[in-house]
KOLLUM-427447 format. One record per residue (C-alpha): z, y negated, x; residue in one letter. Coordinates in steps of 0.02 Angstrom, whole numbers, plus 50000, padded with zeros to 5 digits. Last residue first. Example, Ala and Ser with C-alpha at 12.3 -4.5 7.8 and 13.67 -1.06 7.14 Angstrom:
503575005350684S;503905022550615A;
END
This chain:
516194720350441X;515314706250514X;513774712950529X;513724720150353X;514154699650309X;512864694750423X;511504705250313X;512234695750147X;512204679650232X;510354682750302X;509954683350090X;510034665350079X;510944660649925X;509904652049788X;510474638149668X;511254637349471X;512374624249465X;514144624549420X;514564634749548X;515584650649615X;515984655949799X;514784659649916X;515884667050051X;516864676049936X;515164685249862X;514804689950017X;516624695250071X;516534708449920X;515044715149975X;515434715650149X;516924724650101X;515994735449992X;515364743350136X;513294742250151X;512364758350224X;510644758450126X;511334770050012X;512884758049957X;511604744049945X;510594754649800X;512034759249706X;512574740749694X;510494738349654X;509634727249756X;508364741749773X;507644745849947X;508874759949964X;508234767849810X;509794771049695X;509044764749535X;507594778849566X;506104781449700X;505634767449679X;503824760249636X;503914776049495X;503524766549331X;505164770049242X;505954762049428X;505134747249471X;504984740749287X;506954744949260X;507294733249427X;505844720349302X;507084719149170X;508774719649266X;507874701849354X;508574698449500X;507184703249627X;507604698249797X;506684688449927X;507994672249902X;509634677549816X;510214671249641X;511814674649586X;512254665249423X;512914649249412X;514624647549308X;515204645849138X;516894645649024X;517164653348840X;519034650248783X;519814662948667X;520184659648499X;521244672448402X;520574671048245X;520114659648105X;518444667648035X;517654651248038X;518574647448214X;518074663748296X;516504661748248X;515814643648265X;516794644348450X;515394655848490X;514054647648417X;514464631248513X;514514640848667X;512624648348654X;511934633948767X;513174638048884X;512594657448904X;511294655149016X;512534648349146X;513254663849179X;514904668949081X;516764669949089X;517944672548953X;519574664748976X;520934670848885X;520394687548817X;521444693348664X;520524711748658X;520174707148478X;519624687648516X;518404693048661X;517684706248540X;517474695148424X;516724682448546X;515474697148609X;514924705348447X;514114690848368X;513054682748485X;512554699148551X;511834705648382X;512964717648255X;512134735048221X;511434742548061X;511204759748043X;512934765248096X;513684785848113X;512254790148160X;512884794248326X;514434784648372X;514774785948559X;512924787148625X;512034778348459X;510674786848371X;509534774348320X;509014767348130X;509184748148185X;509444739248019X;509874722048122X;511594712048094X;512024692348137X;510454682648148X;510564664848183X;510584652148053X;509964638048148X;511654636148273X;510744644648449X;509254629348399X;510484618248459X;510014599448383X;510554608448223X;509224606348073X;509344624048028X;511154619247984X;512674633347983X;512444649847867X;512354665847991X;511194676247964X;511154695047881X;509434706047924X;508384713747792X;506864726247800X;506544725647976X;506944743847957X;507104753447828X;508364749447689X;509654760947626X;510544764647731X;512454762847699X;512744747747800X;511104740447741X;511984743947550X;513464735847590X;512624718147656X;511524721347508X;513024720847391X;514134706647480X;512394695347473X;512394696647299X;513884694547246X;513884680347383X;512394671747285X;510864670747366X;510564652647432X;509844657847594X;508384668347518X;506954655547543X;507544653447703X;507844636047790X;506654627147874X;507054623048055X;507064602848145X;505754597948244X;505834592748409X;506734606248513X;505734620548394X;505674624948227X;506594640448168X;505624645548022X;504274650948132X;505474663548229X;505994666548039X;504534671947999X;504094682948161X;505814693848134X;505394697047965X;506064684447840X;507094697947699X;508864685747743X;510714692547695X;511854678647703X;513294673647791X;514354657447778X;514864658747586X;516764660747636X;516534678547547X;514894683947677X;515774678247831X;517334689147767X;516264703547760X;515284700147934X;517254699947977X;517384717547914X;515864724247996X;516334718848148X;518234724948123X;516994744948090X;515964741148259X;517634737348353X;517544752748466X;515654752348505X;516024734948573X;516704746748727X;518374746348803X;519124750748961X;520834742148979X;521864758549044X;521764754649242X;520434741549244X;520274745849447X;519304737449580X;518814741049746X;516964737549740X;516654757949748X;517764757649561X;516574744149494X;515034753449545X;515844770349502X;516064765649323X;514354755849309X;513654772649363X;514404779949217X;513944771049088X;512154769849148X;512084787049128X;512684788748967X;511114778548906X;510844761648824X;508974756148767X;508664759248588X;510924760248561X;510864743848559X;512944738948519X;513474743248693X;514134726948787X;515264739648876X;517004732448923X;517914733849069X;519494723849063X;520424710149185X;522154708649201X;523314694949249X;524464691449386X;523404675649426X;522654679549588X;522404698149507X;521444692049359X;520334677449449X;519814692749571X;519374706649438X;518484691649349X;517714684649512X;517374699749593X;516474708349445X;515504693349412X;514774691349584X;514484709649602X;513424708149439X;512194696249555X;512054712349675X;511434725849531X;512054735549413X;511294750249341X;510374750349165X;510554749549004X;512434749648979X;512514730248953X;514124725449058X;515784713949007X;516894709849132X;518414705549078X;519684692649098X;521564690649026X;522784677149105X;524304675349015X;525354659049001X;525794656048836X;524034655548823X;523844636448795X;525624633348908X;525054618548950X;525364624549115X;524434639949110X;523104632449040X;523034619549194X;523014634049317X;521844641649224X;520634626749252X;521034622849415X;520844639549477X;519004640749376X;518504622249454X;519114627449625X;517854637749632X;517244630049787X;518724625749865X;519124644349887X;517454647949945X;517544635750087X;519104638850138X;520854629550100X;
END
């Protein structure tokens, strides 16, 4: 066994028990799941190989899906470079592309059902009050003044946002679980946004739009994803995500984490890469001395040393920092 094989050992082992107990009847669905606001850069190589990779090893399959539900910042562009980012890598989804955009109506529908089992409810805090509202790690939330609407009358300004007719800011729904949770992810997060943007697959055809939180594990459960794998940042939000799928009582797939990608004398962050390039540093996502997939490709890397990069480092529990000479000895290598 090599290095990198032992070292994600913890994902093998844990589909490999799965598939033993039988707890997905023995199927292995992944997918990797990209924002479309901007191009992809060397840390989403890491995901891509390892859900592509954990598919195949498994005789699985692993989906594209585009996280796409804010249309402010999402472009056609980025769609399509994250296409031939993932293709240049190697890999293939075949027919399992999918966007969020596709389940917006079944999102609405289980926001519904939230609302009927008395566990949503449409909130008028702006987005400042109910920061305040939240509390912090040491003191518990307050709840909303409007938390105990009635579900009559939550169901009918639910239905009215959906049709338009509040601006924005103007209502949002929550989630009903316990503002005094030790996890501030389960204080009564926020569910839907009025967000009065033209959206690149649905125009204006929505003017409310579902948050993260809520759109991924939903999605997850519709596609039937077995193990869905995340960075680290996303543990924290686990709890919420089983919340979902188990108050709506749906297919329940199984949320898993790992260490990011972190390299030293590289820039990470997708926010400040869109910094560099809307205020001309670089001369575009594609600028050779961009971490950027696109960016590598110009500057001359193969995505086999790509792909044996992110081999060689394996996967974690722990977030820590690869030295970036293993990335230039990989190109070597090849």
């Amino acid at each position: 066994m090599t290095q990198a094989e032992s070292s994600v050992d913890f994902l093998r082992g844990m589909i490999a028990d799965d598939n033993k107990s039988g707890k997905f009847d023995g199927r292995v669905v992944t997918r990797f799941p990209p924002e479309p606001n901007g191009y992809l850069h060397i840390g989403h190589a890491k995901s891509i190989c390892l859900n592509f990779g954990l598919a195949e090893e498994f005789g699985g399959v692993c989906h594209l899906r585009f996280d796409d539900t804010n249309p402010s910042k999402e472009e056609v562009e980025y769609v399509e470079s994250i296409q031939e980012d993932v293709r240049w890598l190697g890999f293939d989804w075949g027919s399992n592309l999918f966007y969020a955009s596709d389940y917006f109506g079944q999102l609405y529908e289980y926001a519904l059902q939230l609302i009927r089992y008395g566990k949503a409810y449409v909130c008028d805090l702006n987005s400042d009050e109910i920061r305040e509202y939240r509390g912090n790690l040491t003191e518990p939330g307050k709840e909303s003044p409007y938390r105990n609407r009635s579900i009559e009358e939550n169901l009918d300004l639910f239905q009215r946002m959906r049709k338009g007719e509040f601006d924005e800011g103007r209502h949002t729904l929550r989630a009903k679980i316990d503002m005094a949770a030790p996890n501030l992810n389960l204080r009564d997060p926020v569910l839907y946004r009025i967000l009065k943007e033209d959206h690149h697959r649905t125009a204006a055809e929505w003017p409310i739009y579902p948050m993260y939180d809520f759109a991924h594990g939903q999605s997850d459960s519709i596609e039937h994803i077995t193990h869905s794998i995340c960075t680290l940042e996303f543990e924290g939000h686990r709890p919420l995500y089983d919340w979902f799928l188990d108050e709506l009582n749906i297919y329940h797939s199984k949320q898993v984490e790992f260490a990011r990608l972190n390299i030293t004398h590289t820039v990470m962050s997708k926010r400040r890469l869109i910094e560099l390039v809307n205020e001309g540093h670089v001369n575009g996502w594609d600028d050779p001395r961009m971490p950027t997939i696109s960016g590598l490709r110009r500057r001359g890397y193969t995505p086999e040393a790509v792909r044996d990069f992110c081999g060689r480092i394996g996967v974690a529990r722990r977030d820590n920092t690869e030295d970036i000479a293993l990335l230039e000895h990989t190109l070597r290598d090849d």
